[in-house]
C-alpha positions in Angstrom: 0.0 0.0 0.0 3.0 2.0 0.3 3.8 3.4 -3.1 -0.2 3.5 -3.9 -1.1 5.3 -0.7 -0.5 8.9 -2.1 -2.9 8.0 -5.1 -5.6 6.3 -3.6 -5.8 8.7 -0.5 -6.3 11.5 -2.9 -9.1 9.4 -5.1 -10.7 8.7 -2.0 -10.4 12.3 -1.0 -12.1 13.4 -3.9 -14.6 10.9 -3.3 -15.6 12.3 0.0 -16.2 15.8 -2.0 -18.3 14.3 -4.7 -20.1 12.8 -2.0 -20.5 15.8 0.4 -21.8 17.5 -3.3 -24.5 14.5 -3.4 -25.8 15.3 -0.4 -26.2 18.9 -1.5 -27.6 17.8 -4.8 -29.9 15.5 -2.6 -31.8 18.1 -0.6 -32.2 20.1 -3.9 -34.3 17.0 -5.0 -36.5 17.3 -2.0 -36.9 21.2 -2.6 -38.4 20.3 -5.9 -40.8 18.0 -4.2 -41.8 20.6 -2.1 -42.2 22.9 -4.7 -39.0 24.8 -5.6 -36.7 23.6 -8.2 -33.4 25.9 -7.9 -32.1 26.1 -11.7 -29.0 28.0 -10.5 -28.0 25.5 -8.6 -28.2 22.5 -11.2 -26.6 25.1 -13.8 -23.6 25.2 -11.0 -24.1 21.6 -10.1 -23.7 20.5 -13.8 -20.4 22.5 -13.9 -18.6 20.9 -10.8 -19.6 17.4 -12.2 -18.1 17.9 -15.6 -15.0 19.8 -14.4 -14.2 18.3 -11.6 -15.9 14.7 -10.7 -16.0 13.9 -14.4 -13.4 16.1 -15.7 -10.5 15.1 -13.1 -11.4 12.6 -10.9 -12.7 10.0 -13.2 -10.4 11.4 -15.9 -7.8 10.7 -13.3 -8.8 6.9 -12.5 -9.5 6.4 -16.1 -6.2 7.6 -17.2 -3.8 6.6 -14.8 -5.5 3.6 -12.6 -7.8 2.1 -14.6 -5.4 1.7 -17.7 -2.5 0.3 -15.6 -5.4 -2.3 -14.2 -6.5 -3.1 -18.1 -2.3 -3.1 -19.0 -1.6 -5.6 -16.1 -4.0 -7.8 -14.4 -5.9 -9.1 -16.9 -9.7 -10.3 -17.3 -10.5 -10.1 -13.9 -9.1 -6.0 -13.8 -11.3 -6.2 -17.7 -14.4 -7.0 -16.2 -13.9 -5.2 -12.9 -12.8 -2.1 -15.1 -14.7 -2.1 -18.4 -17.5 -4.1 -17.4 -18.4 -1.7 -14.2 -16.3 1.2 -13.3 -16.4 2.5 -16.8 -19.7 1.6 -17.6 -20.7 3.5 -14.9 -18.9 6.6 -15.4 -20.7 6.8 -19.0 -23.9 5.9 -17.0 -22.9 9.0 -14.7 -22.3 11.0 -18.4 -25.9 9.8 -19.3 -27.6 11.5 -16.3 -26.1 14.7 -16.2 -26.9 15.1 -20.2 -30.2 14.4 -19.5 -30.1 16.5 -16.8 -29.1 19.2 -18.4 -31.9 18.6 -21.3 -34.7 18.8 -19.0 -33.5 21.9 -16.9 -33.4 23.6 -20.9 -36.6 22.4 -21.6 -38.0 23.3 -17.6 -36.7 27.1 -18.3 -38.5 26.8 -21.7 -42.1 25.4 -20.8 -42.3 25.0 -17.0 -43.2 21.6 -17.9 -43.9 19.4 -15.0 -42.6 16.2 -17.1 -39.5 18.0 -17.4 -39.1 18.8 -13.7 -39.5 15.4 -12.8 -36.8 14.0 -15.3 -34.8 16.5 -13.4 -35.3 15.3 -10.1 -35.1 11.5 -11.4 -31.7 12.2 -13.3 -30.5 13.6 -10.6 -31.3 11.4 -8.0 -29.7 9.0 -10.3 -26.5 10.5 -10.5 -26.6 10.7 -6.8 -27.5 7.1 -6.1 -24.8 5.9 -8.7 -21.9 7.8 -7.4 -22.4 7.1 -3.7 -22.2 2.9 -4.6 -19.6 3.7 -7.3 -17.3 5.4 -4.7 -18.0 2.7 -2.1 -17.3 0.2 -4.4 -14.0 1.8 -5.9 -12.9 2.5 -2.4 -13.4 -1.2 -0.9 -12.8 -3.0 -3.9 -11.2 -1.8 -6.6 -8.3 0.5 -5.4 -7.8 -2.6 -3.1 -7.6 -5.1 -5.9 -5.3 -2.6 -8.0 -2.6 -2.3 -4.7 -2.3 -6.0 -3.9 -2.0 -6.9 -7.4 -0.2 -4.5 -9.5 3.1 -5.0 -9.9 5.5 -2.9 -7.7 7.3 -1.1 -11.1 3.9 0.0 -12.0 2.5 1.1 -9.1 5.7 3.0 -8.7 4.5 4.5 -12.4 1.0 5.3 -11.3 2.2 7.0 -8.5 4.0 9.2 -10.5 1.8 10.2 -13.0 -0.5 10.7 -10.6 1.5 13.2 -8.7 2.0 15.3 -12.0 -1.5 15.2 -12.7 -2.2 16.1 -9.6 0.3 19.4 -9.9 -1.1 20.2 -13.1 -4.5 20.6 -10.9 -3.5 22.7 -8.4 -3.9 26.1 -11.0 -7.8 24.8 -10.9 -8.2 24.6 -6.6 -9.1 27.9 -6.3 -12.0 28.1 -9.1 -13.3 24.7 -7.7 -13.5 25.9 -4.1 -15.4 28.6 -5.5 -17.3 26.7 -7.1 -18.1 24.9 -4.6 -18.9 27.6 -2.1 -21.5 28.9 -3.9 -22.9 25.4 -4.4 -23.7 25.8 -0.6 -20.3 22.9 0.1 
């Protein structure tokens, strides 16, 4: 666990944020049951997904991780890999576009079929990425340490240190962000 500590300490980091951003998403759902659907907020919420959950973090795993897992271990690390983690991160993908095309057509119409595809989409996204980040945390990033070899885990960590640097010039917008996402 030593060489992949740094890596997977930061992916389950991020995983506590995209979580804690769930939550928020979550009681945005129950305002639209009660009768107020925030369209700021899912505007802003669509943003932190793509740029950051999407746009790093799964960029990250899919990148660096993942492909050492598909280069190394084989079909276990294919099916684990392409057969669920990926699948769901295009699943993920799927929710926020239709997300996104029921706020546009909400703004347009007020249509109440459109406000429920946004609470459902949403509440999908949420339920997804709460088991996907349970599942990458106890399983997966597990599975990689113990079984990657100890020269590529050494490479991993090192990408993922640069990657990580290259980053840092976007921390400031993303707390921003995700201050005035209420997290």
């Amino acid at each position: 666990m030593e060489i992949l500590k740094y890596t997977i300490n930061y992916l389950e980091d991020e995983h506590e944020e995209i979580l804690v951003f769930c939550n928020k998403m979550e009681e945005k759902c129950l305002e639209i049951l009660n009768g107020r659907l925030d369209i700021d907020f899912f505007r802003k919420a669509i943003t932190f997904i793509r740029l950051y959950a999407d746009g790093l973090h799964h960029k990250k795993e899919e990148d660096i991780l993942f492909k050492a897992m598909l280069d190394n271990l084989g079909p276990l690390a294919e099916k684990v890999v392409r057969g669920g983690m990926l699948v769901e991160h295009q699943m993920a993908r799927g929710y926020v576009m239709e997300l996104e095309n029921n706020l546009n057509l909400f703004e347009e119409s007020s249509d109440d079929l459109a406000k429920l595809h946004i609470l459902t989409n949403a509440m999908a996204y949420v339920e997804l990425l709460r088991s996907h980040a349970e599942k990458e945390n106890k399983t997966v990033y597990p599975f990689a340490d113990k079984n990657l070899p100890e020269d590529v885990k050494e490479e991993v960590a090192r990408e993922m240190e640069k990657r990580v640097k290259e980053e840092e010039k976007n921390l400031e917008d993303k707390r921003n962000l995700m201050k005035s996402l209420g997290i």
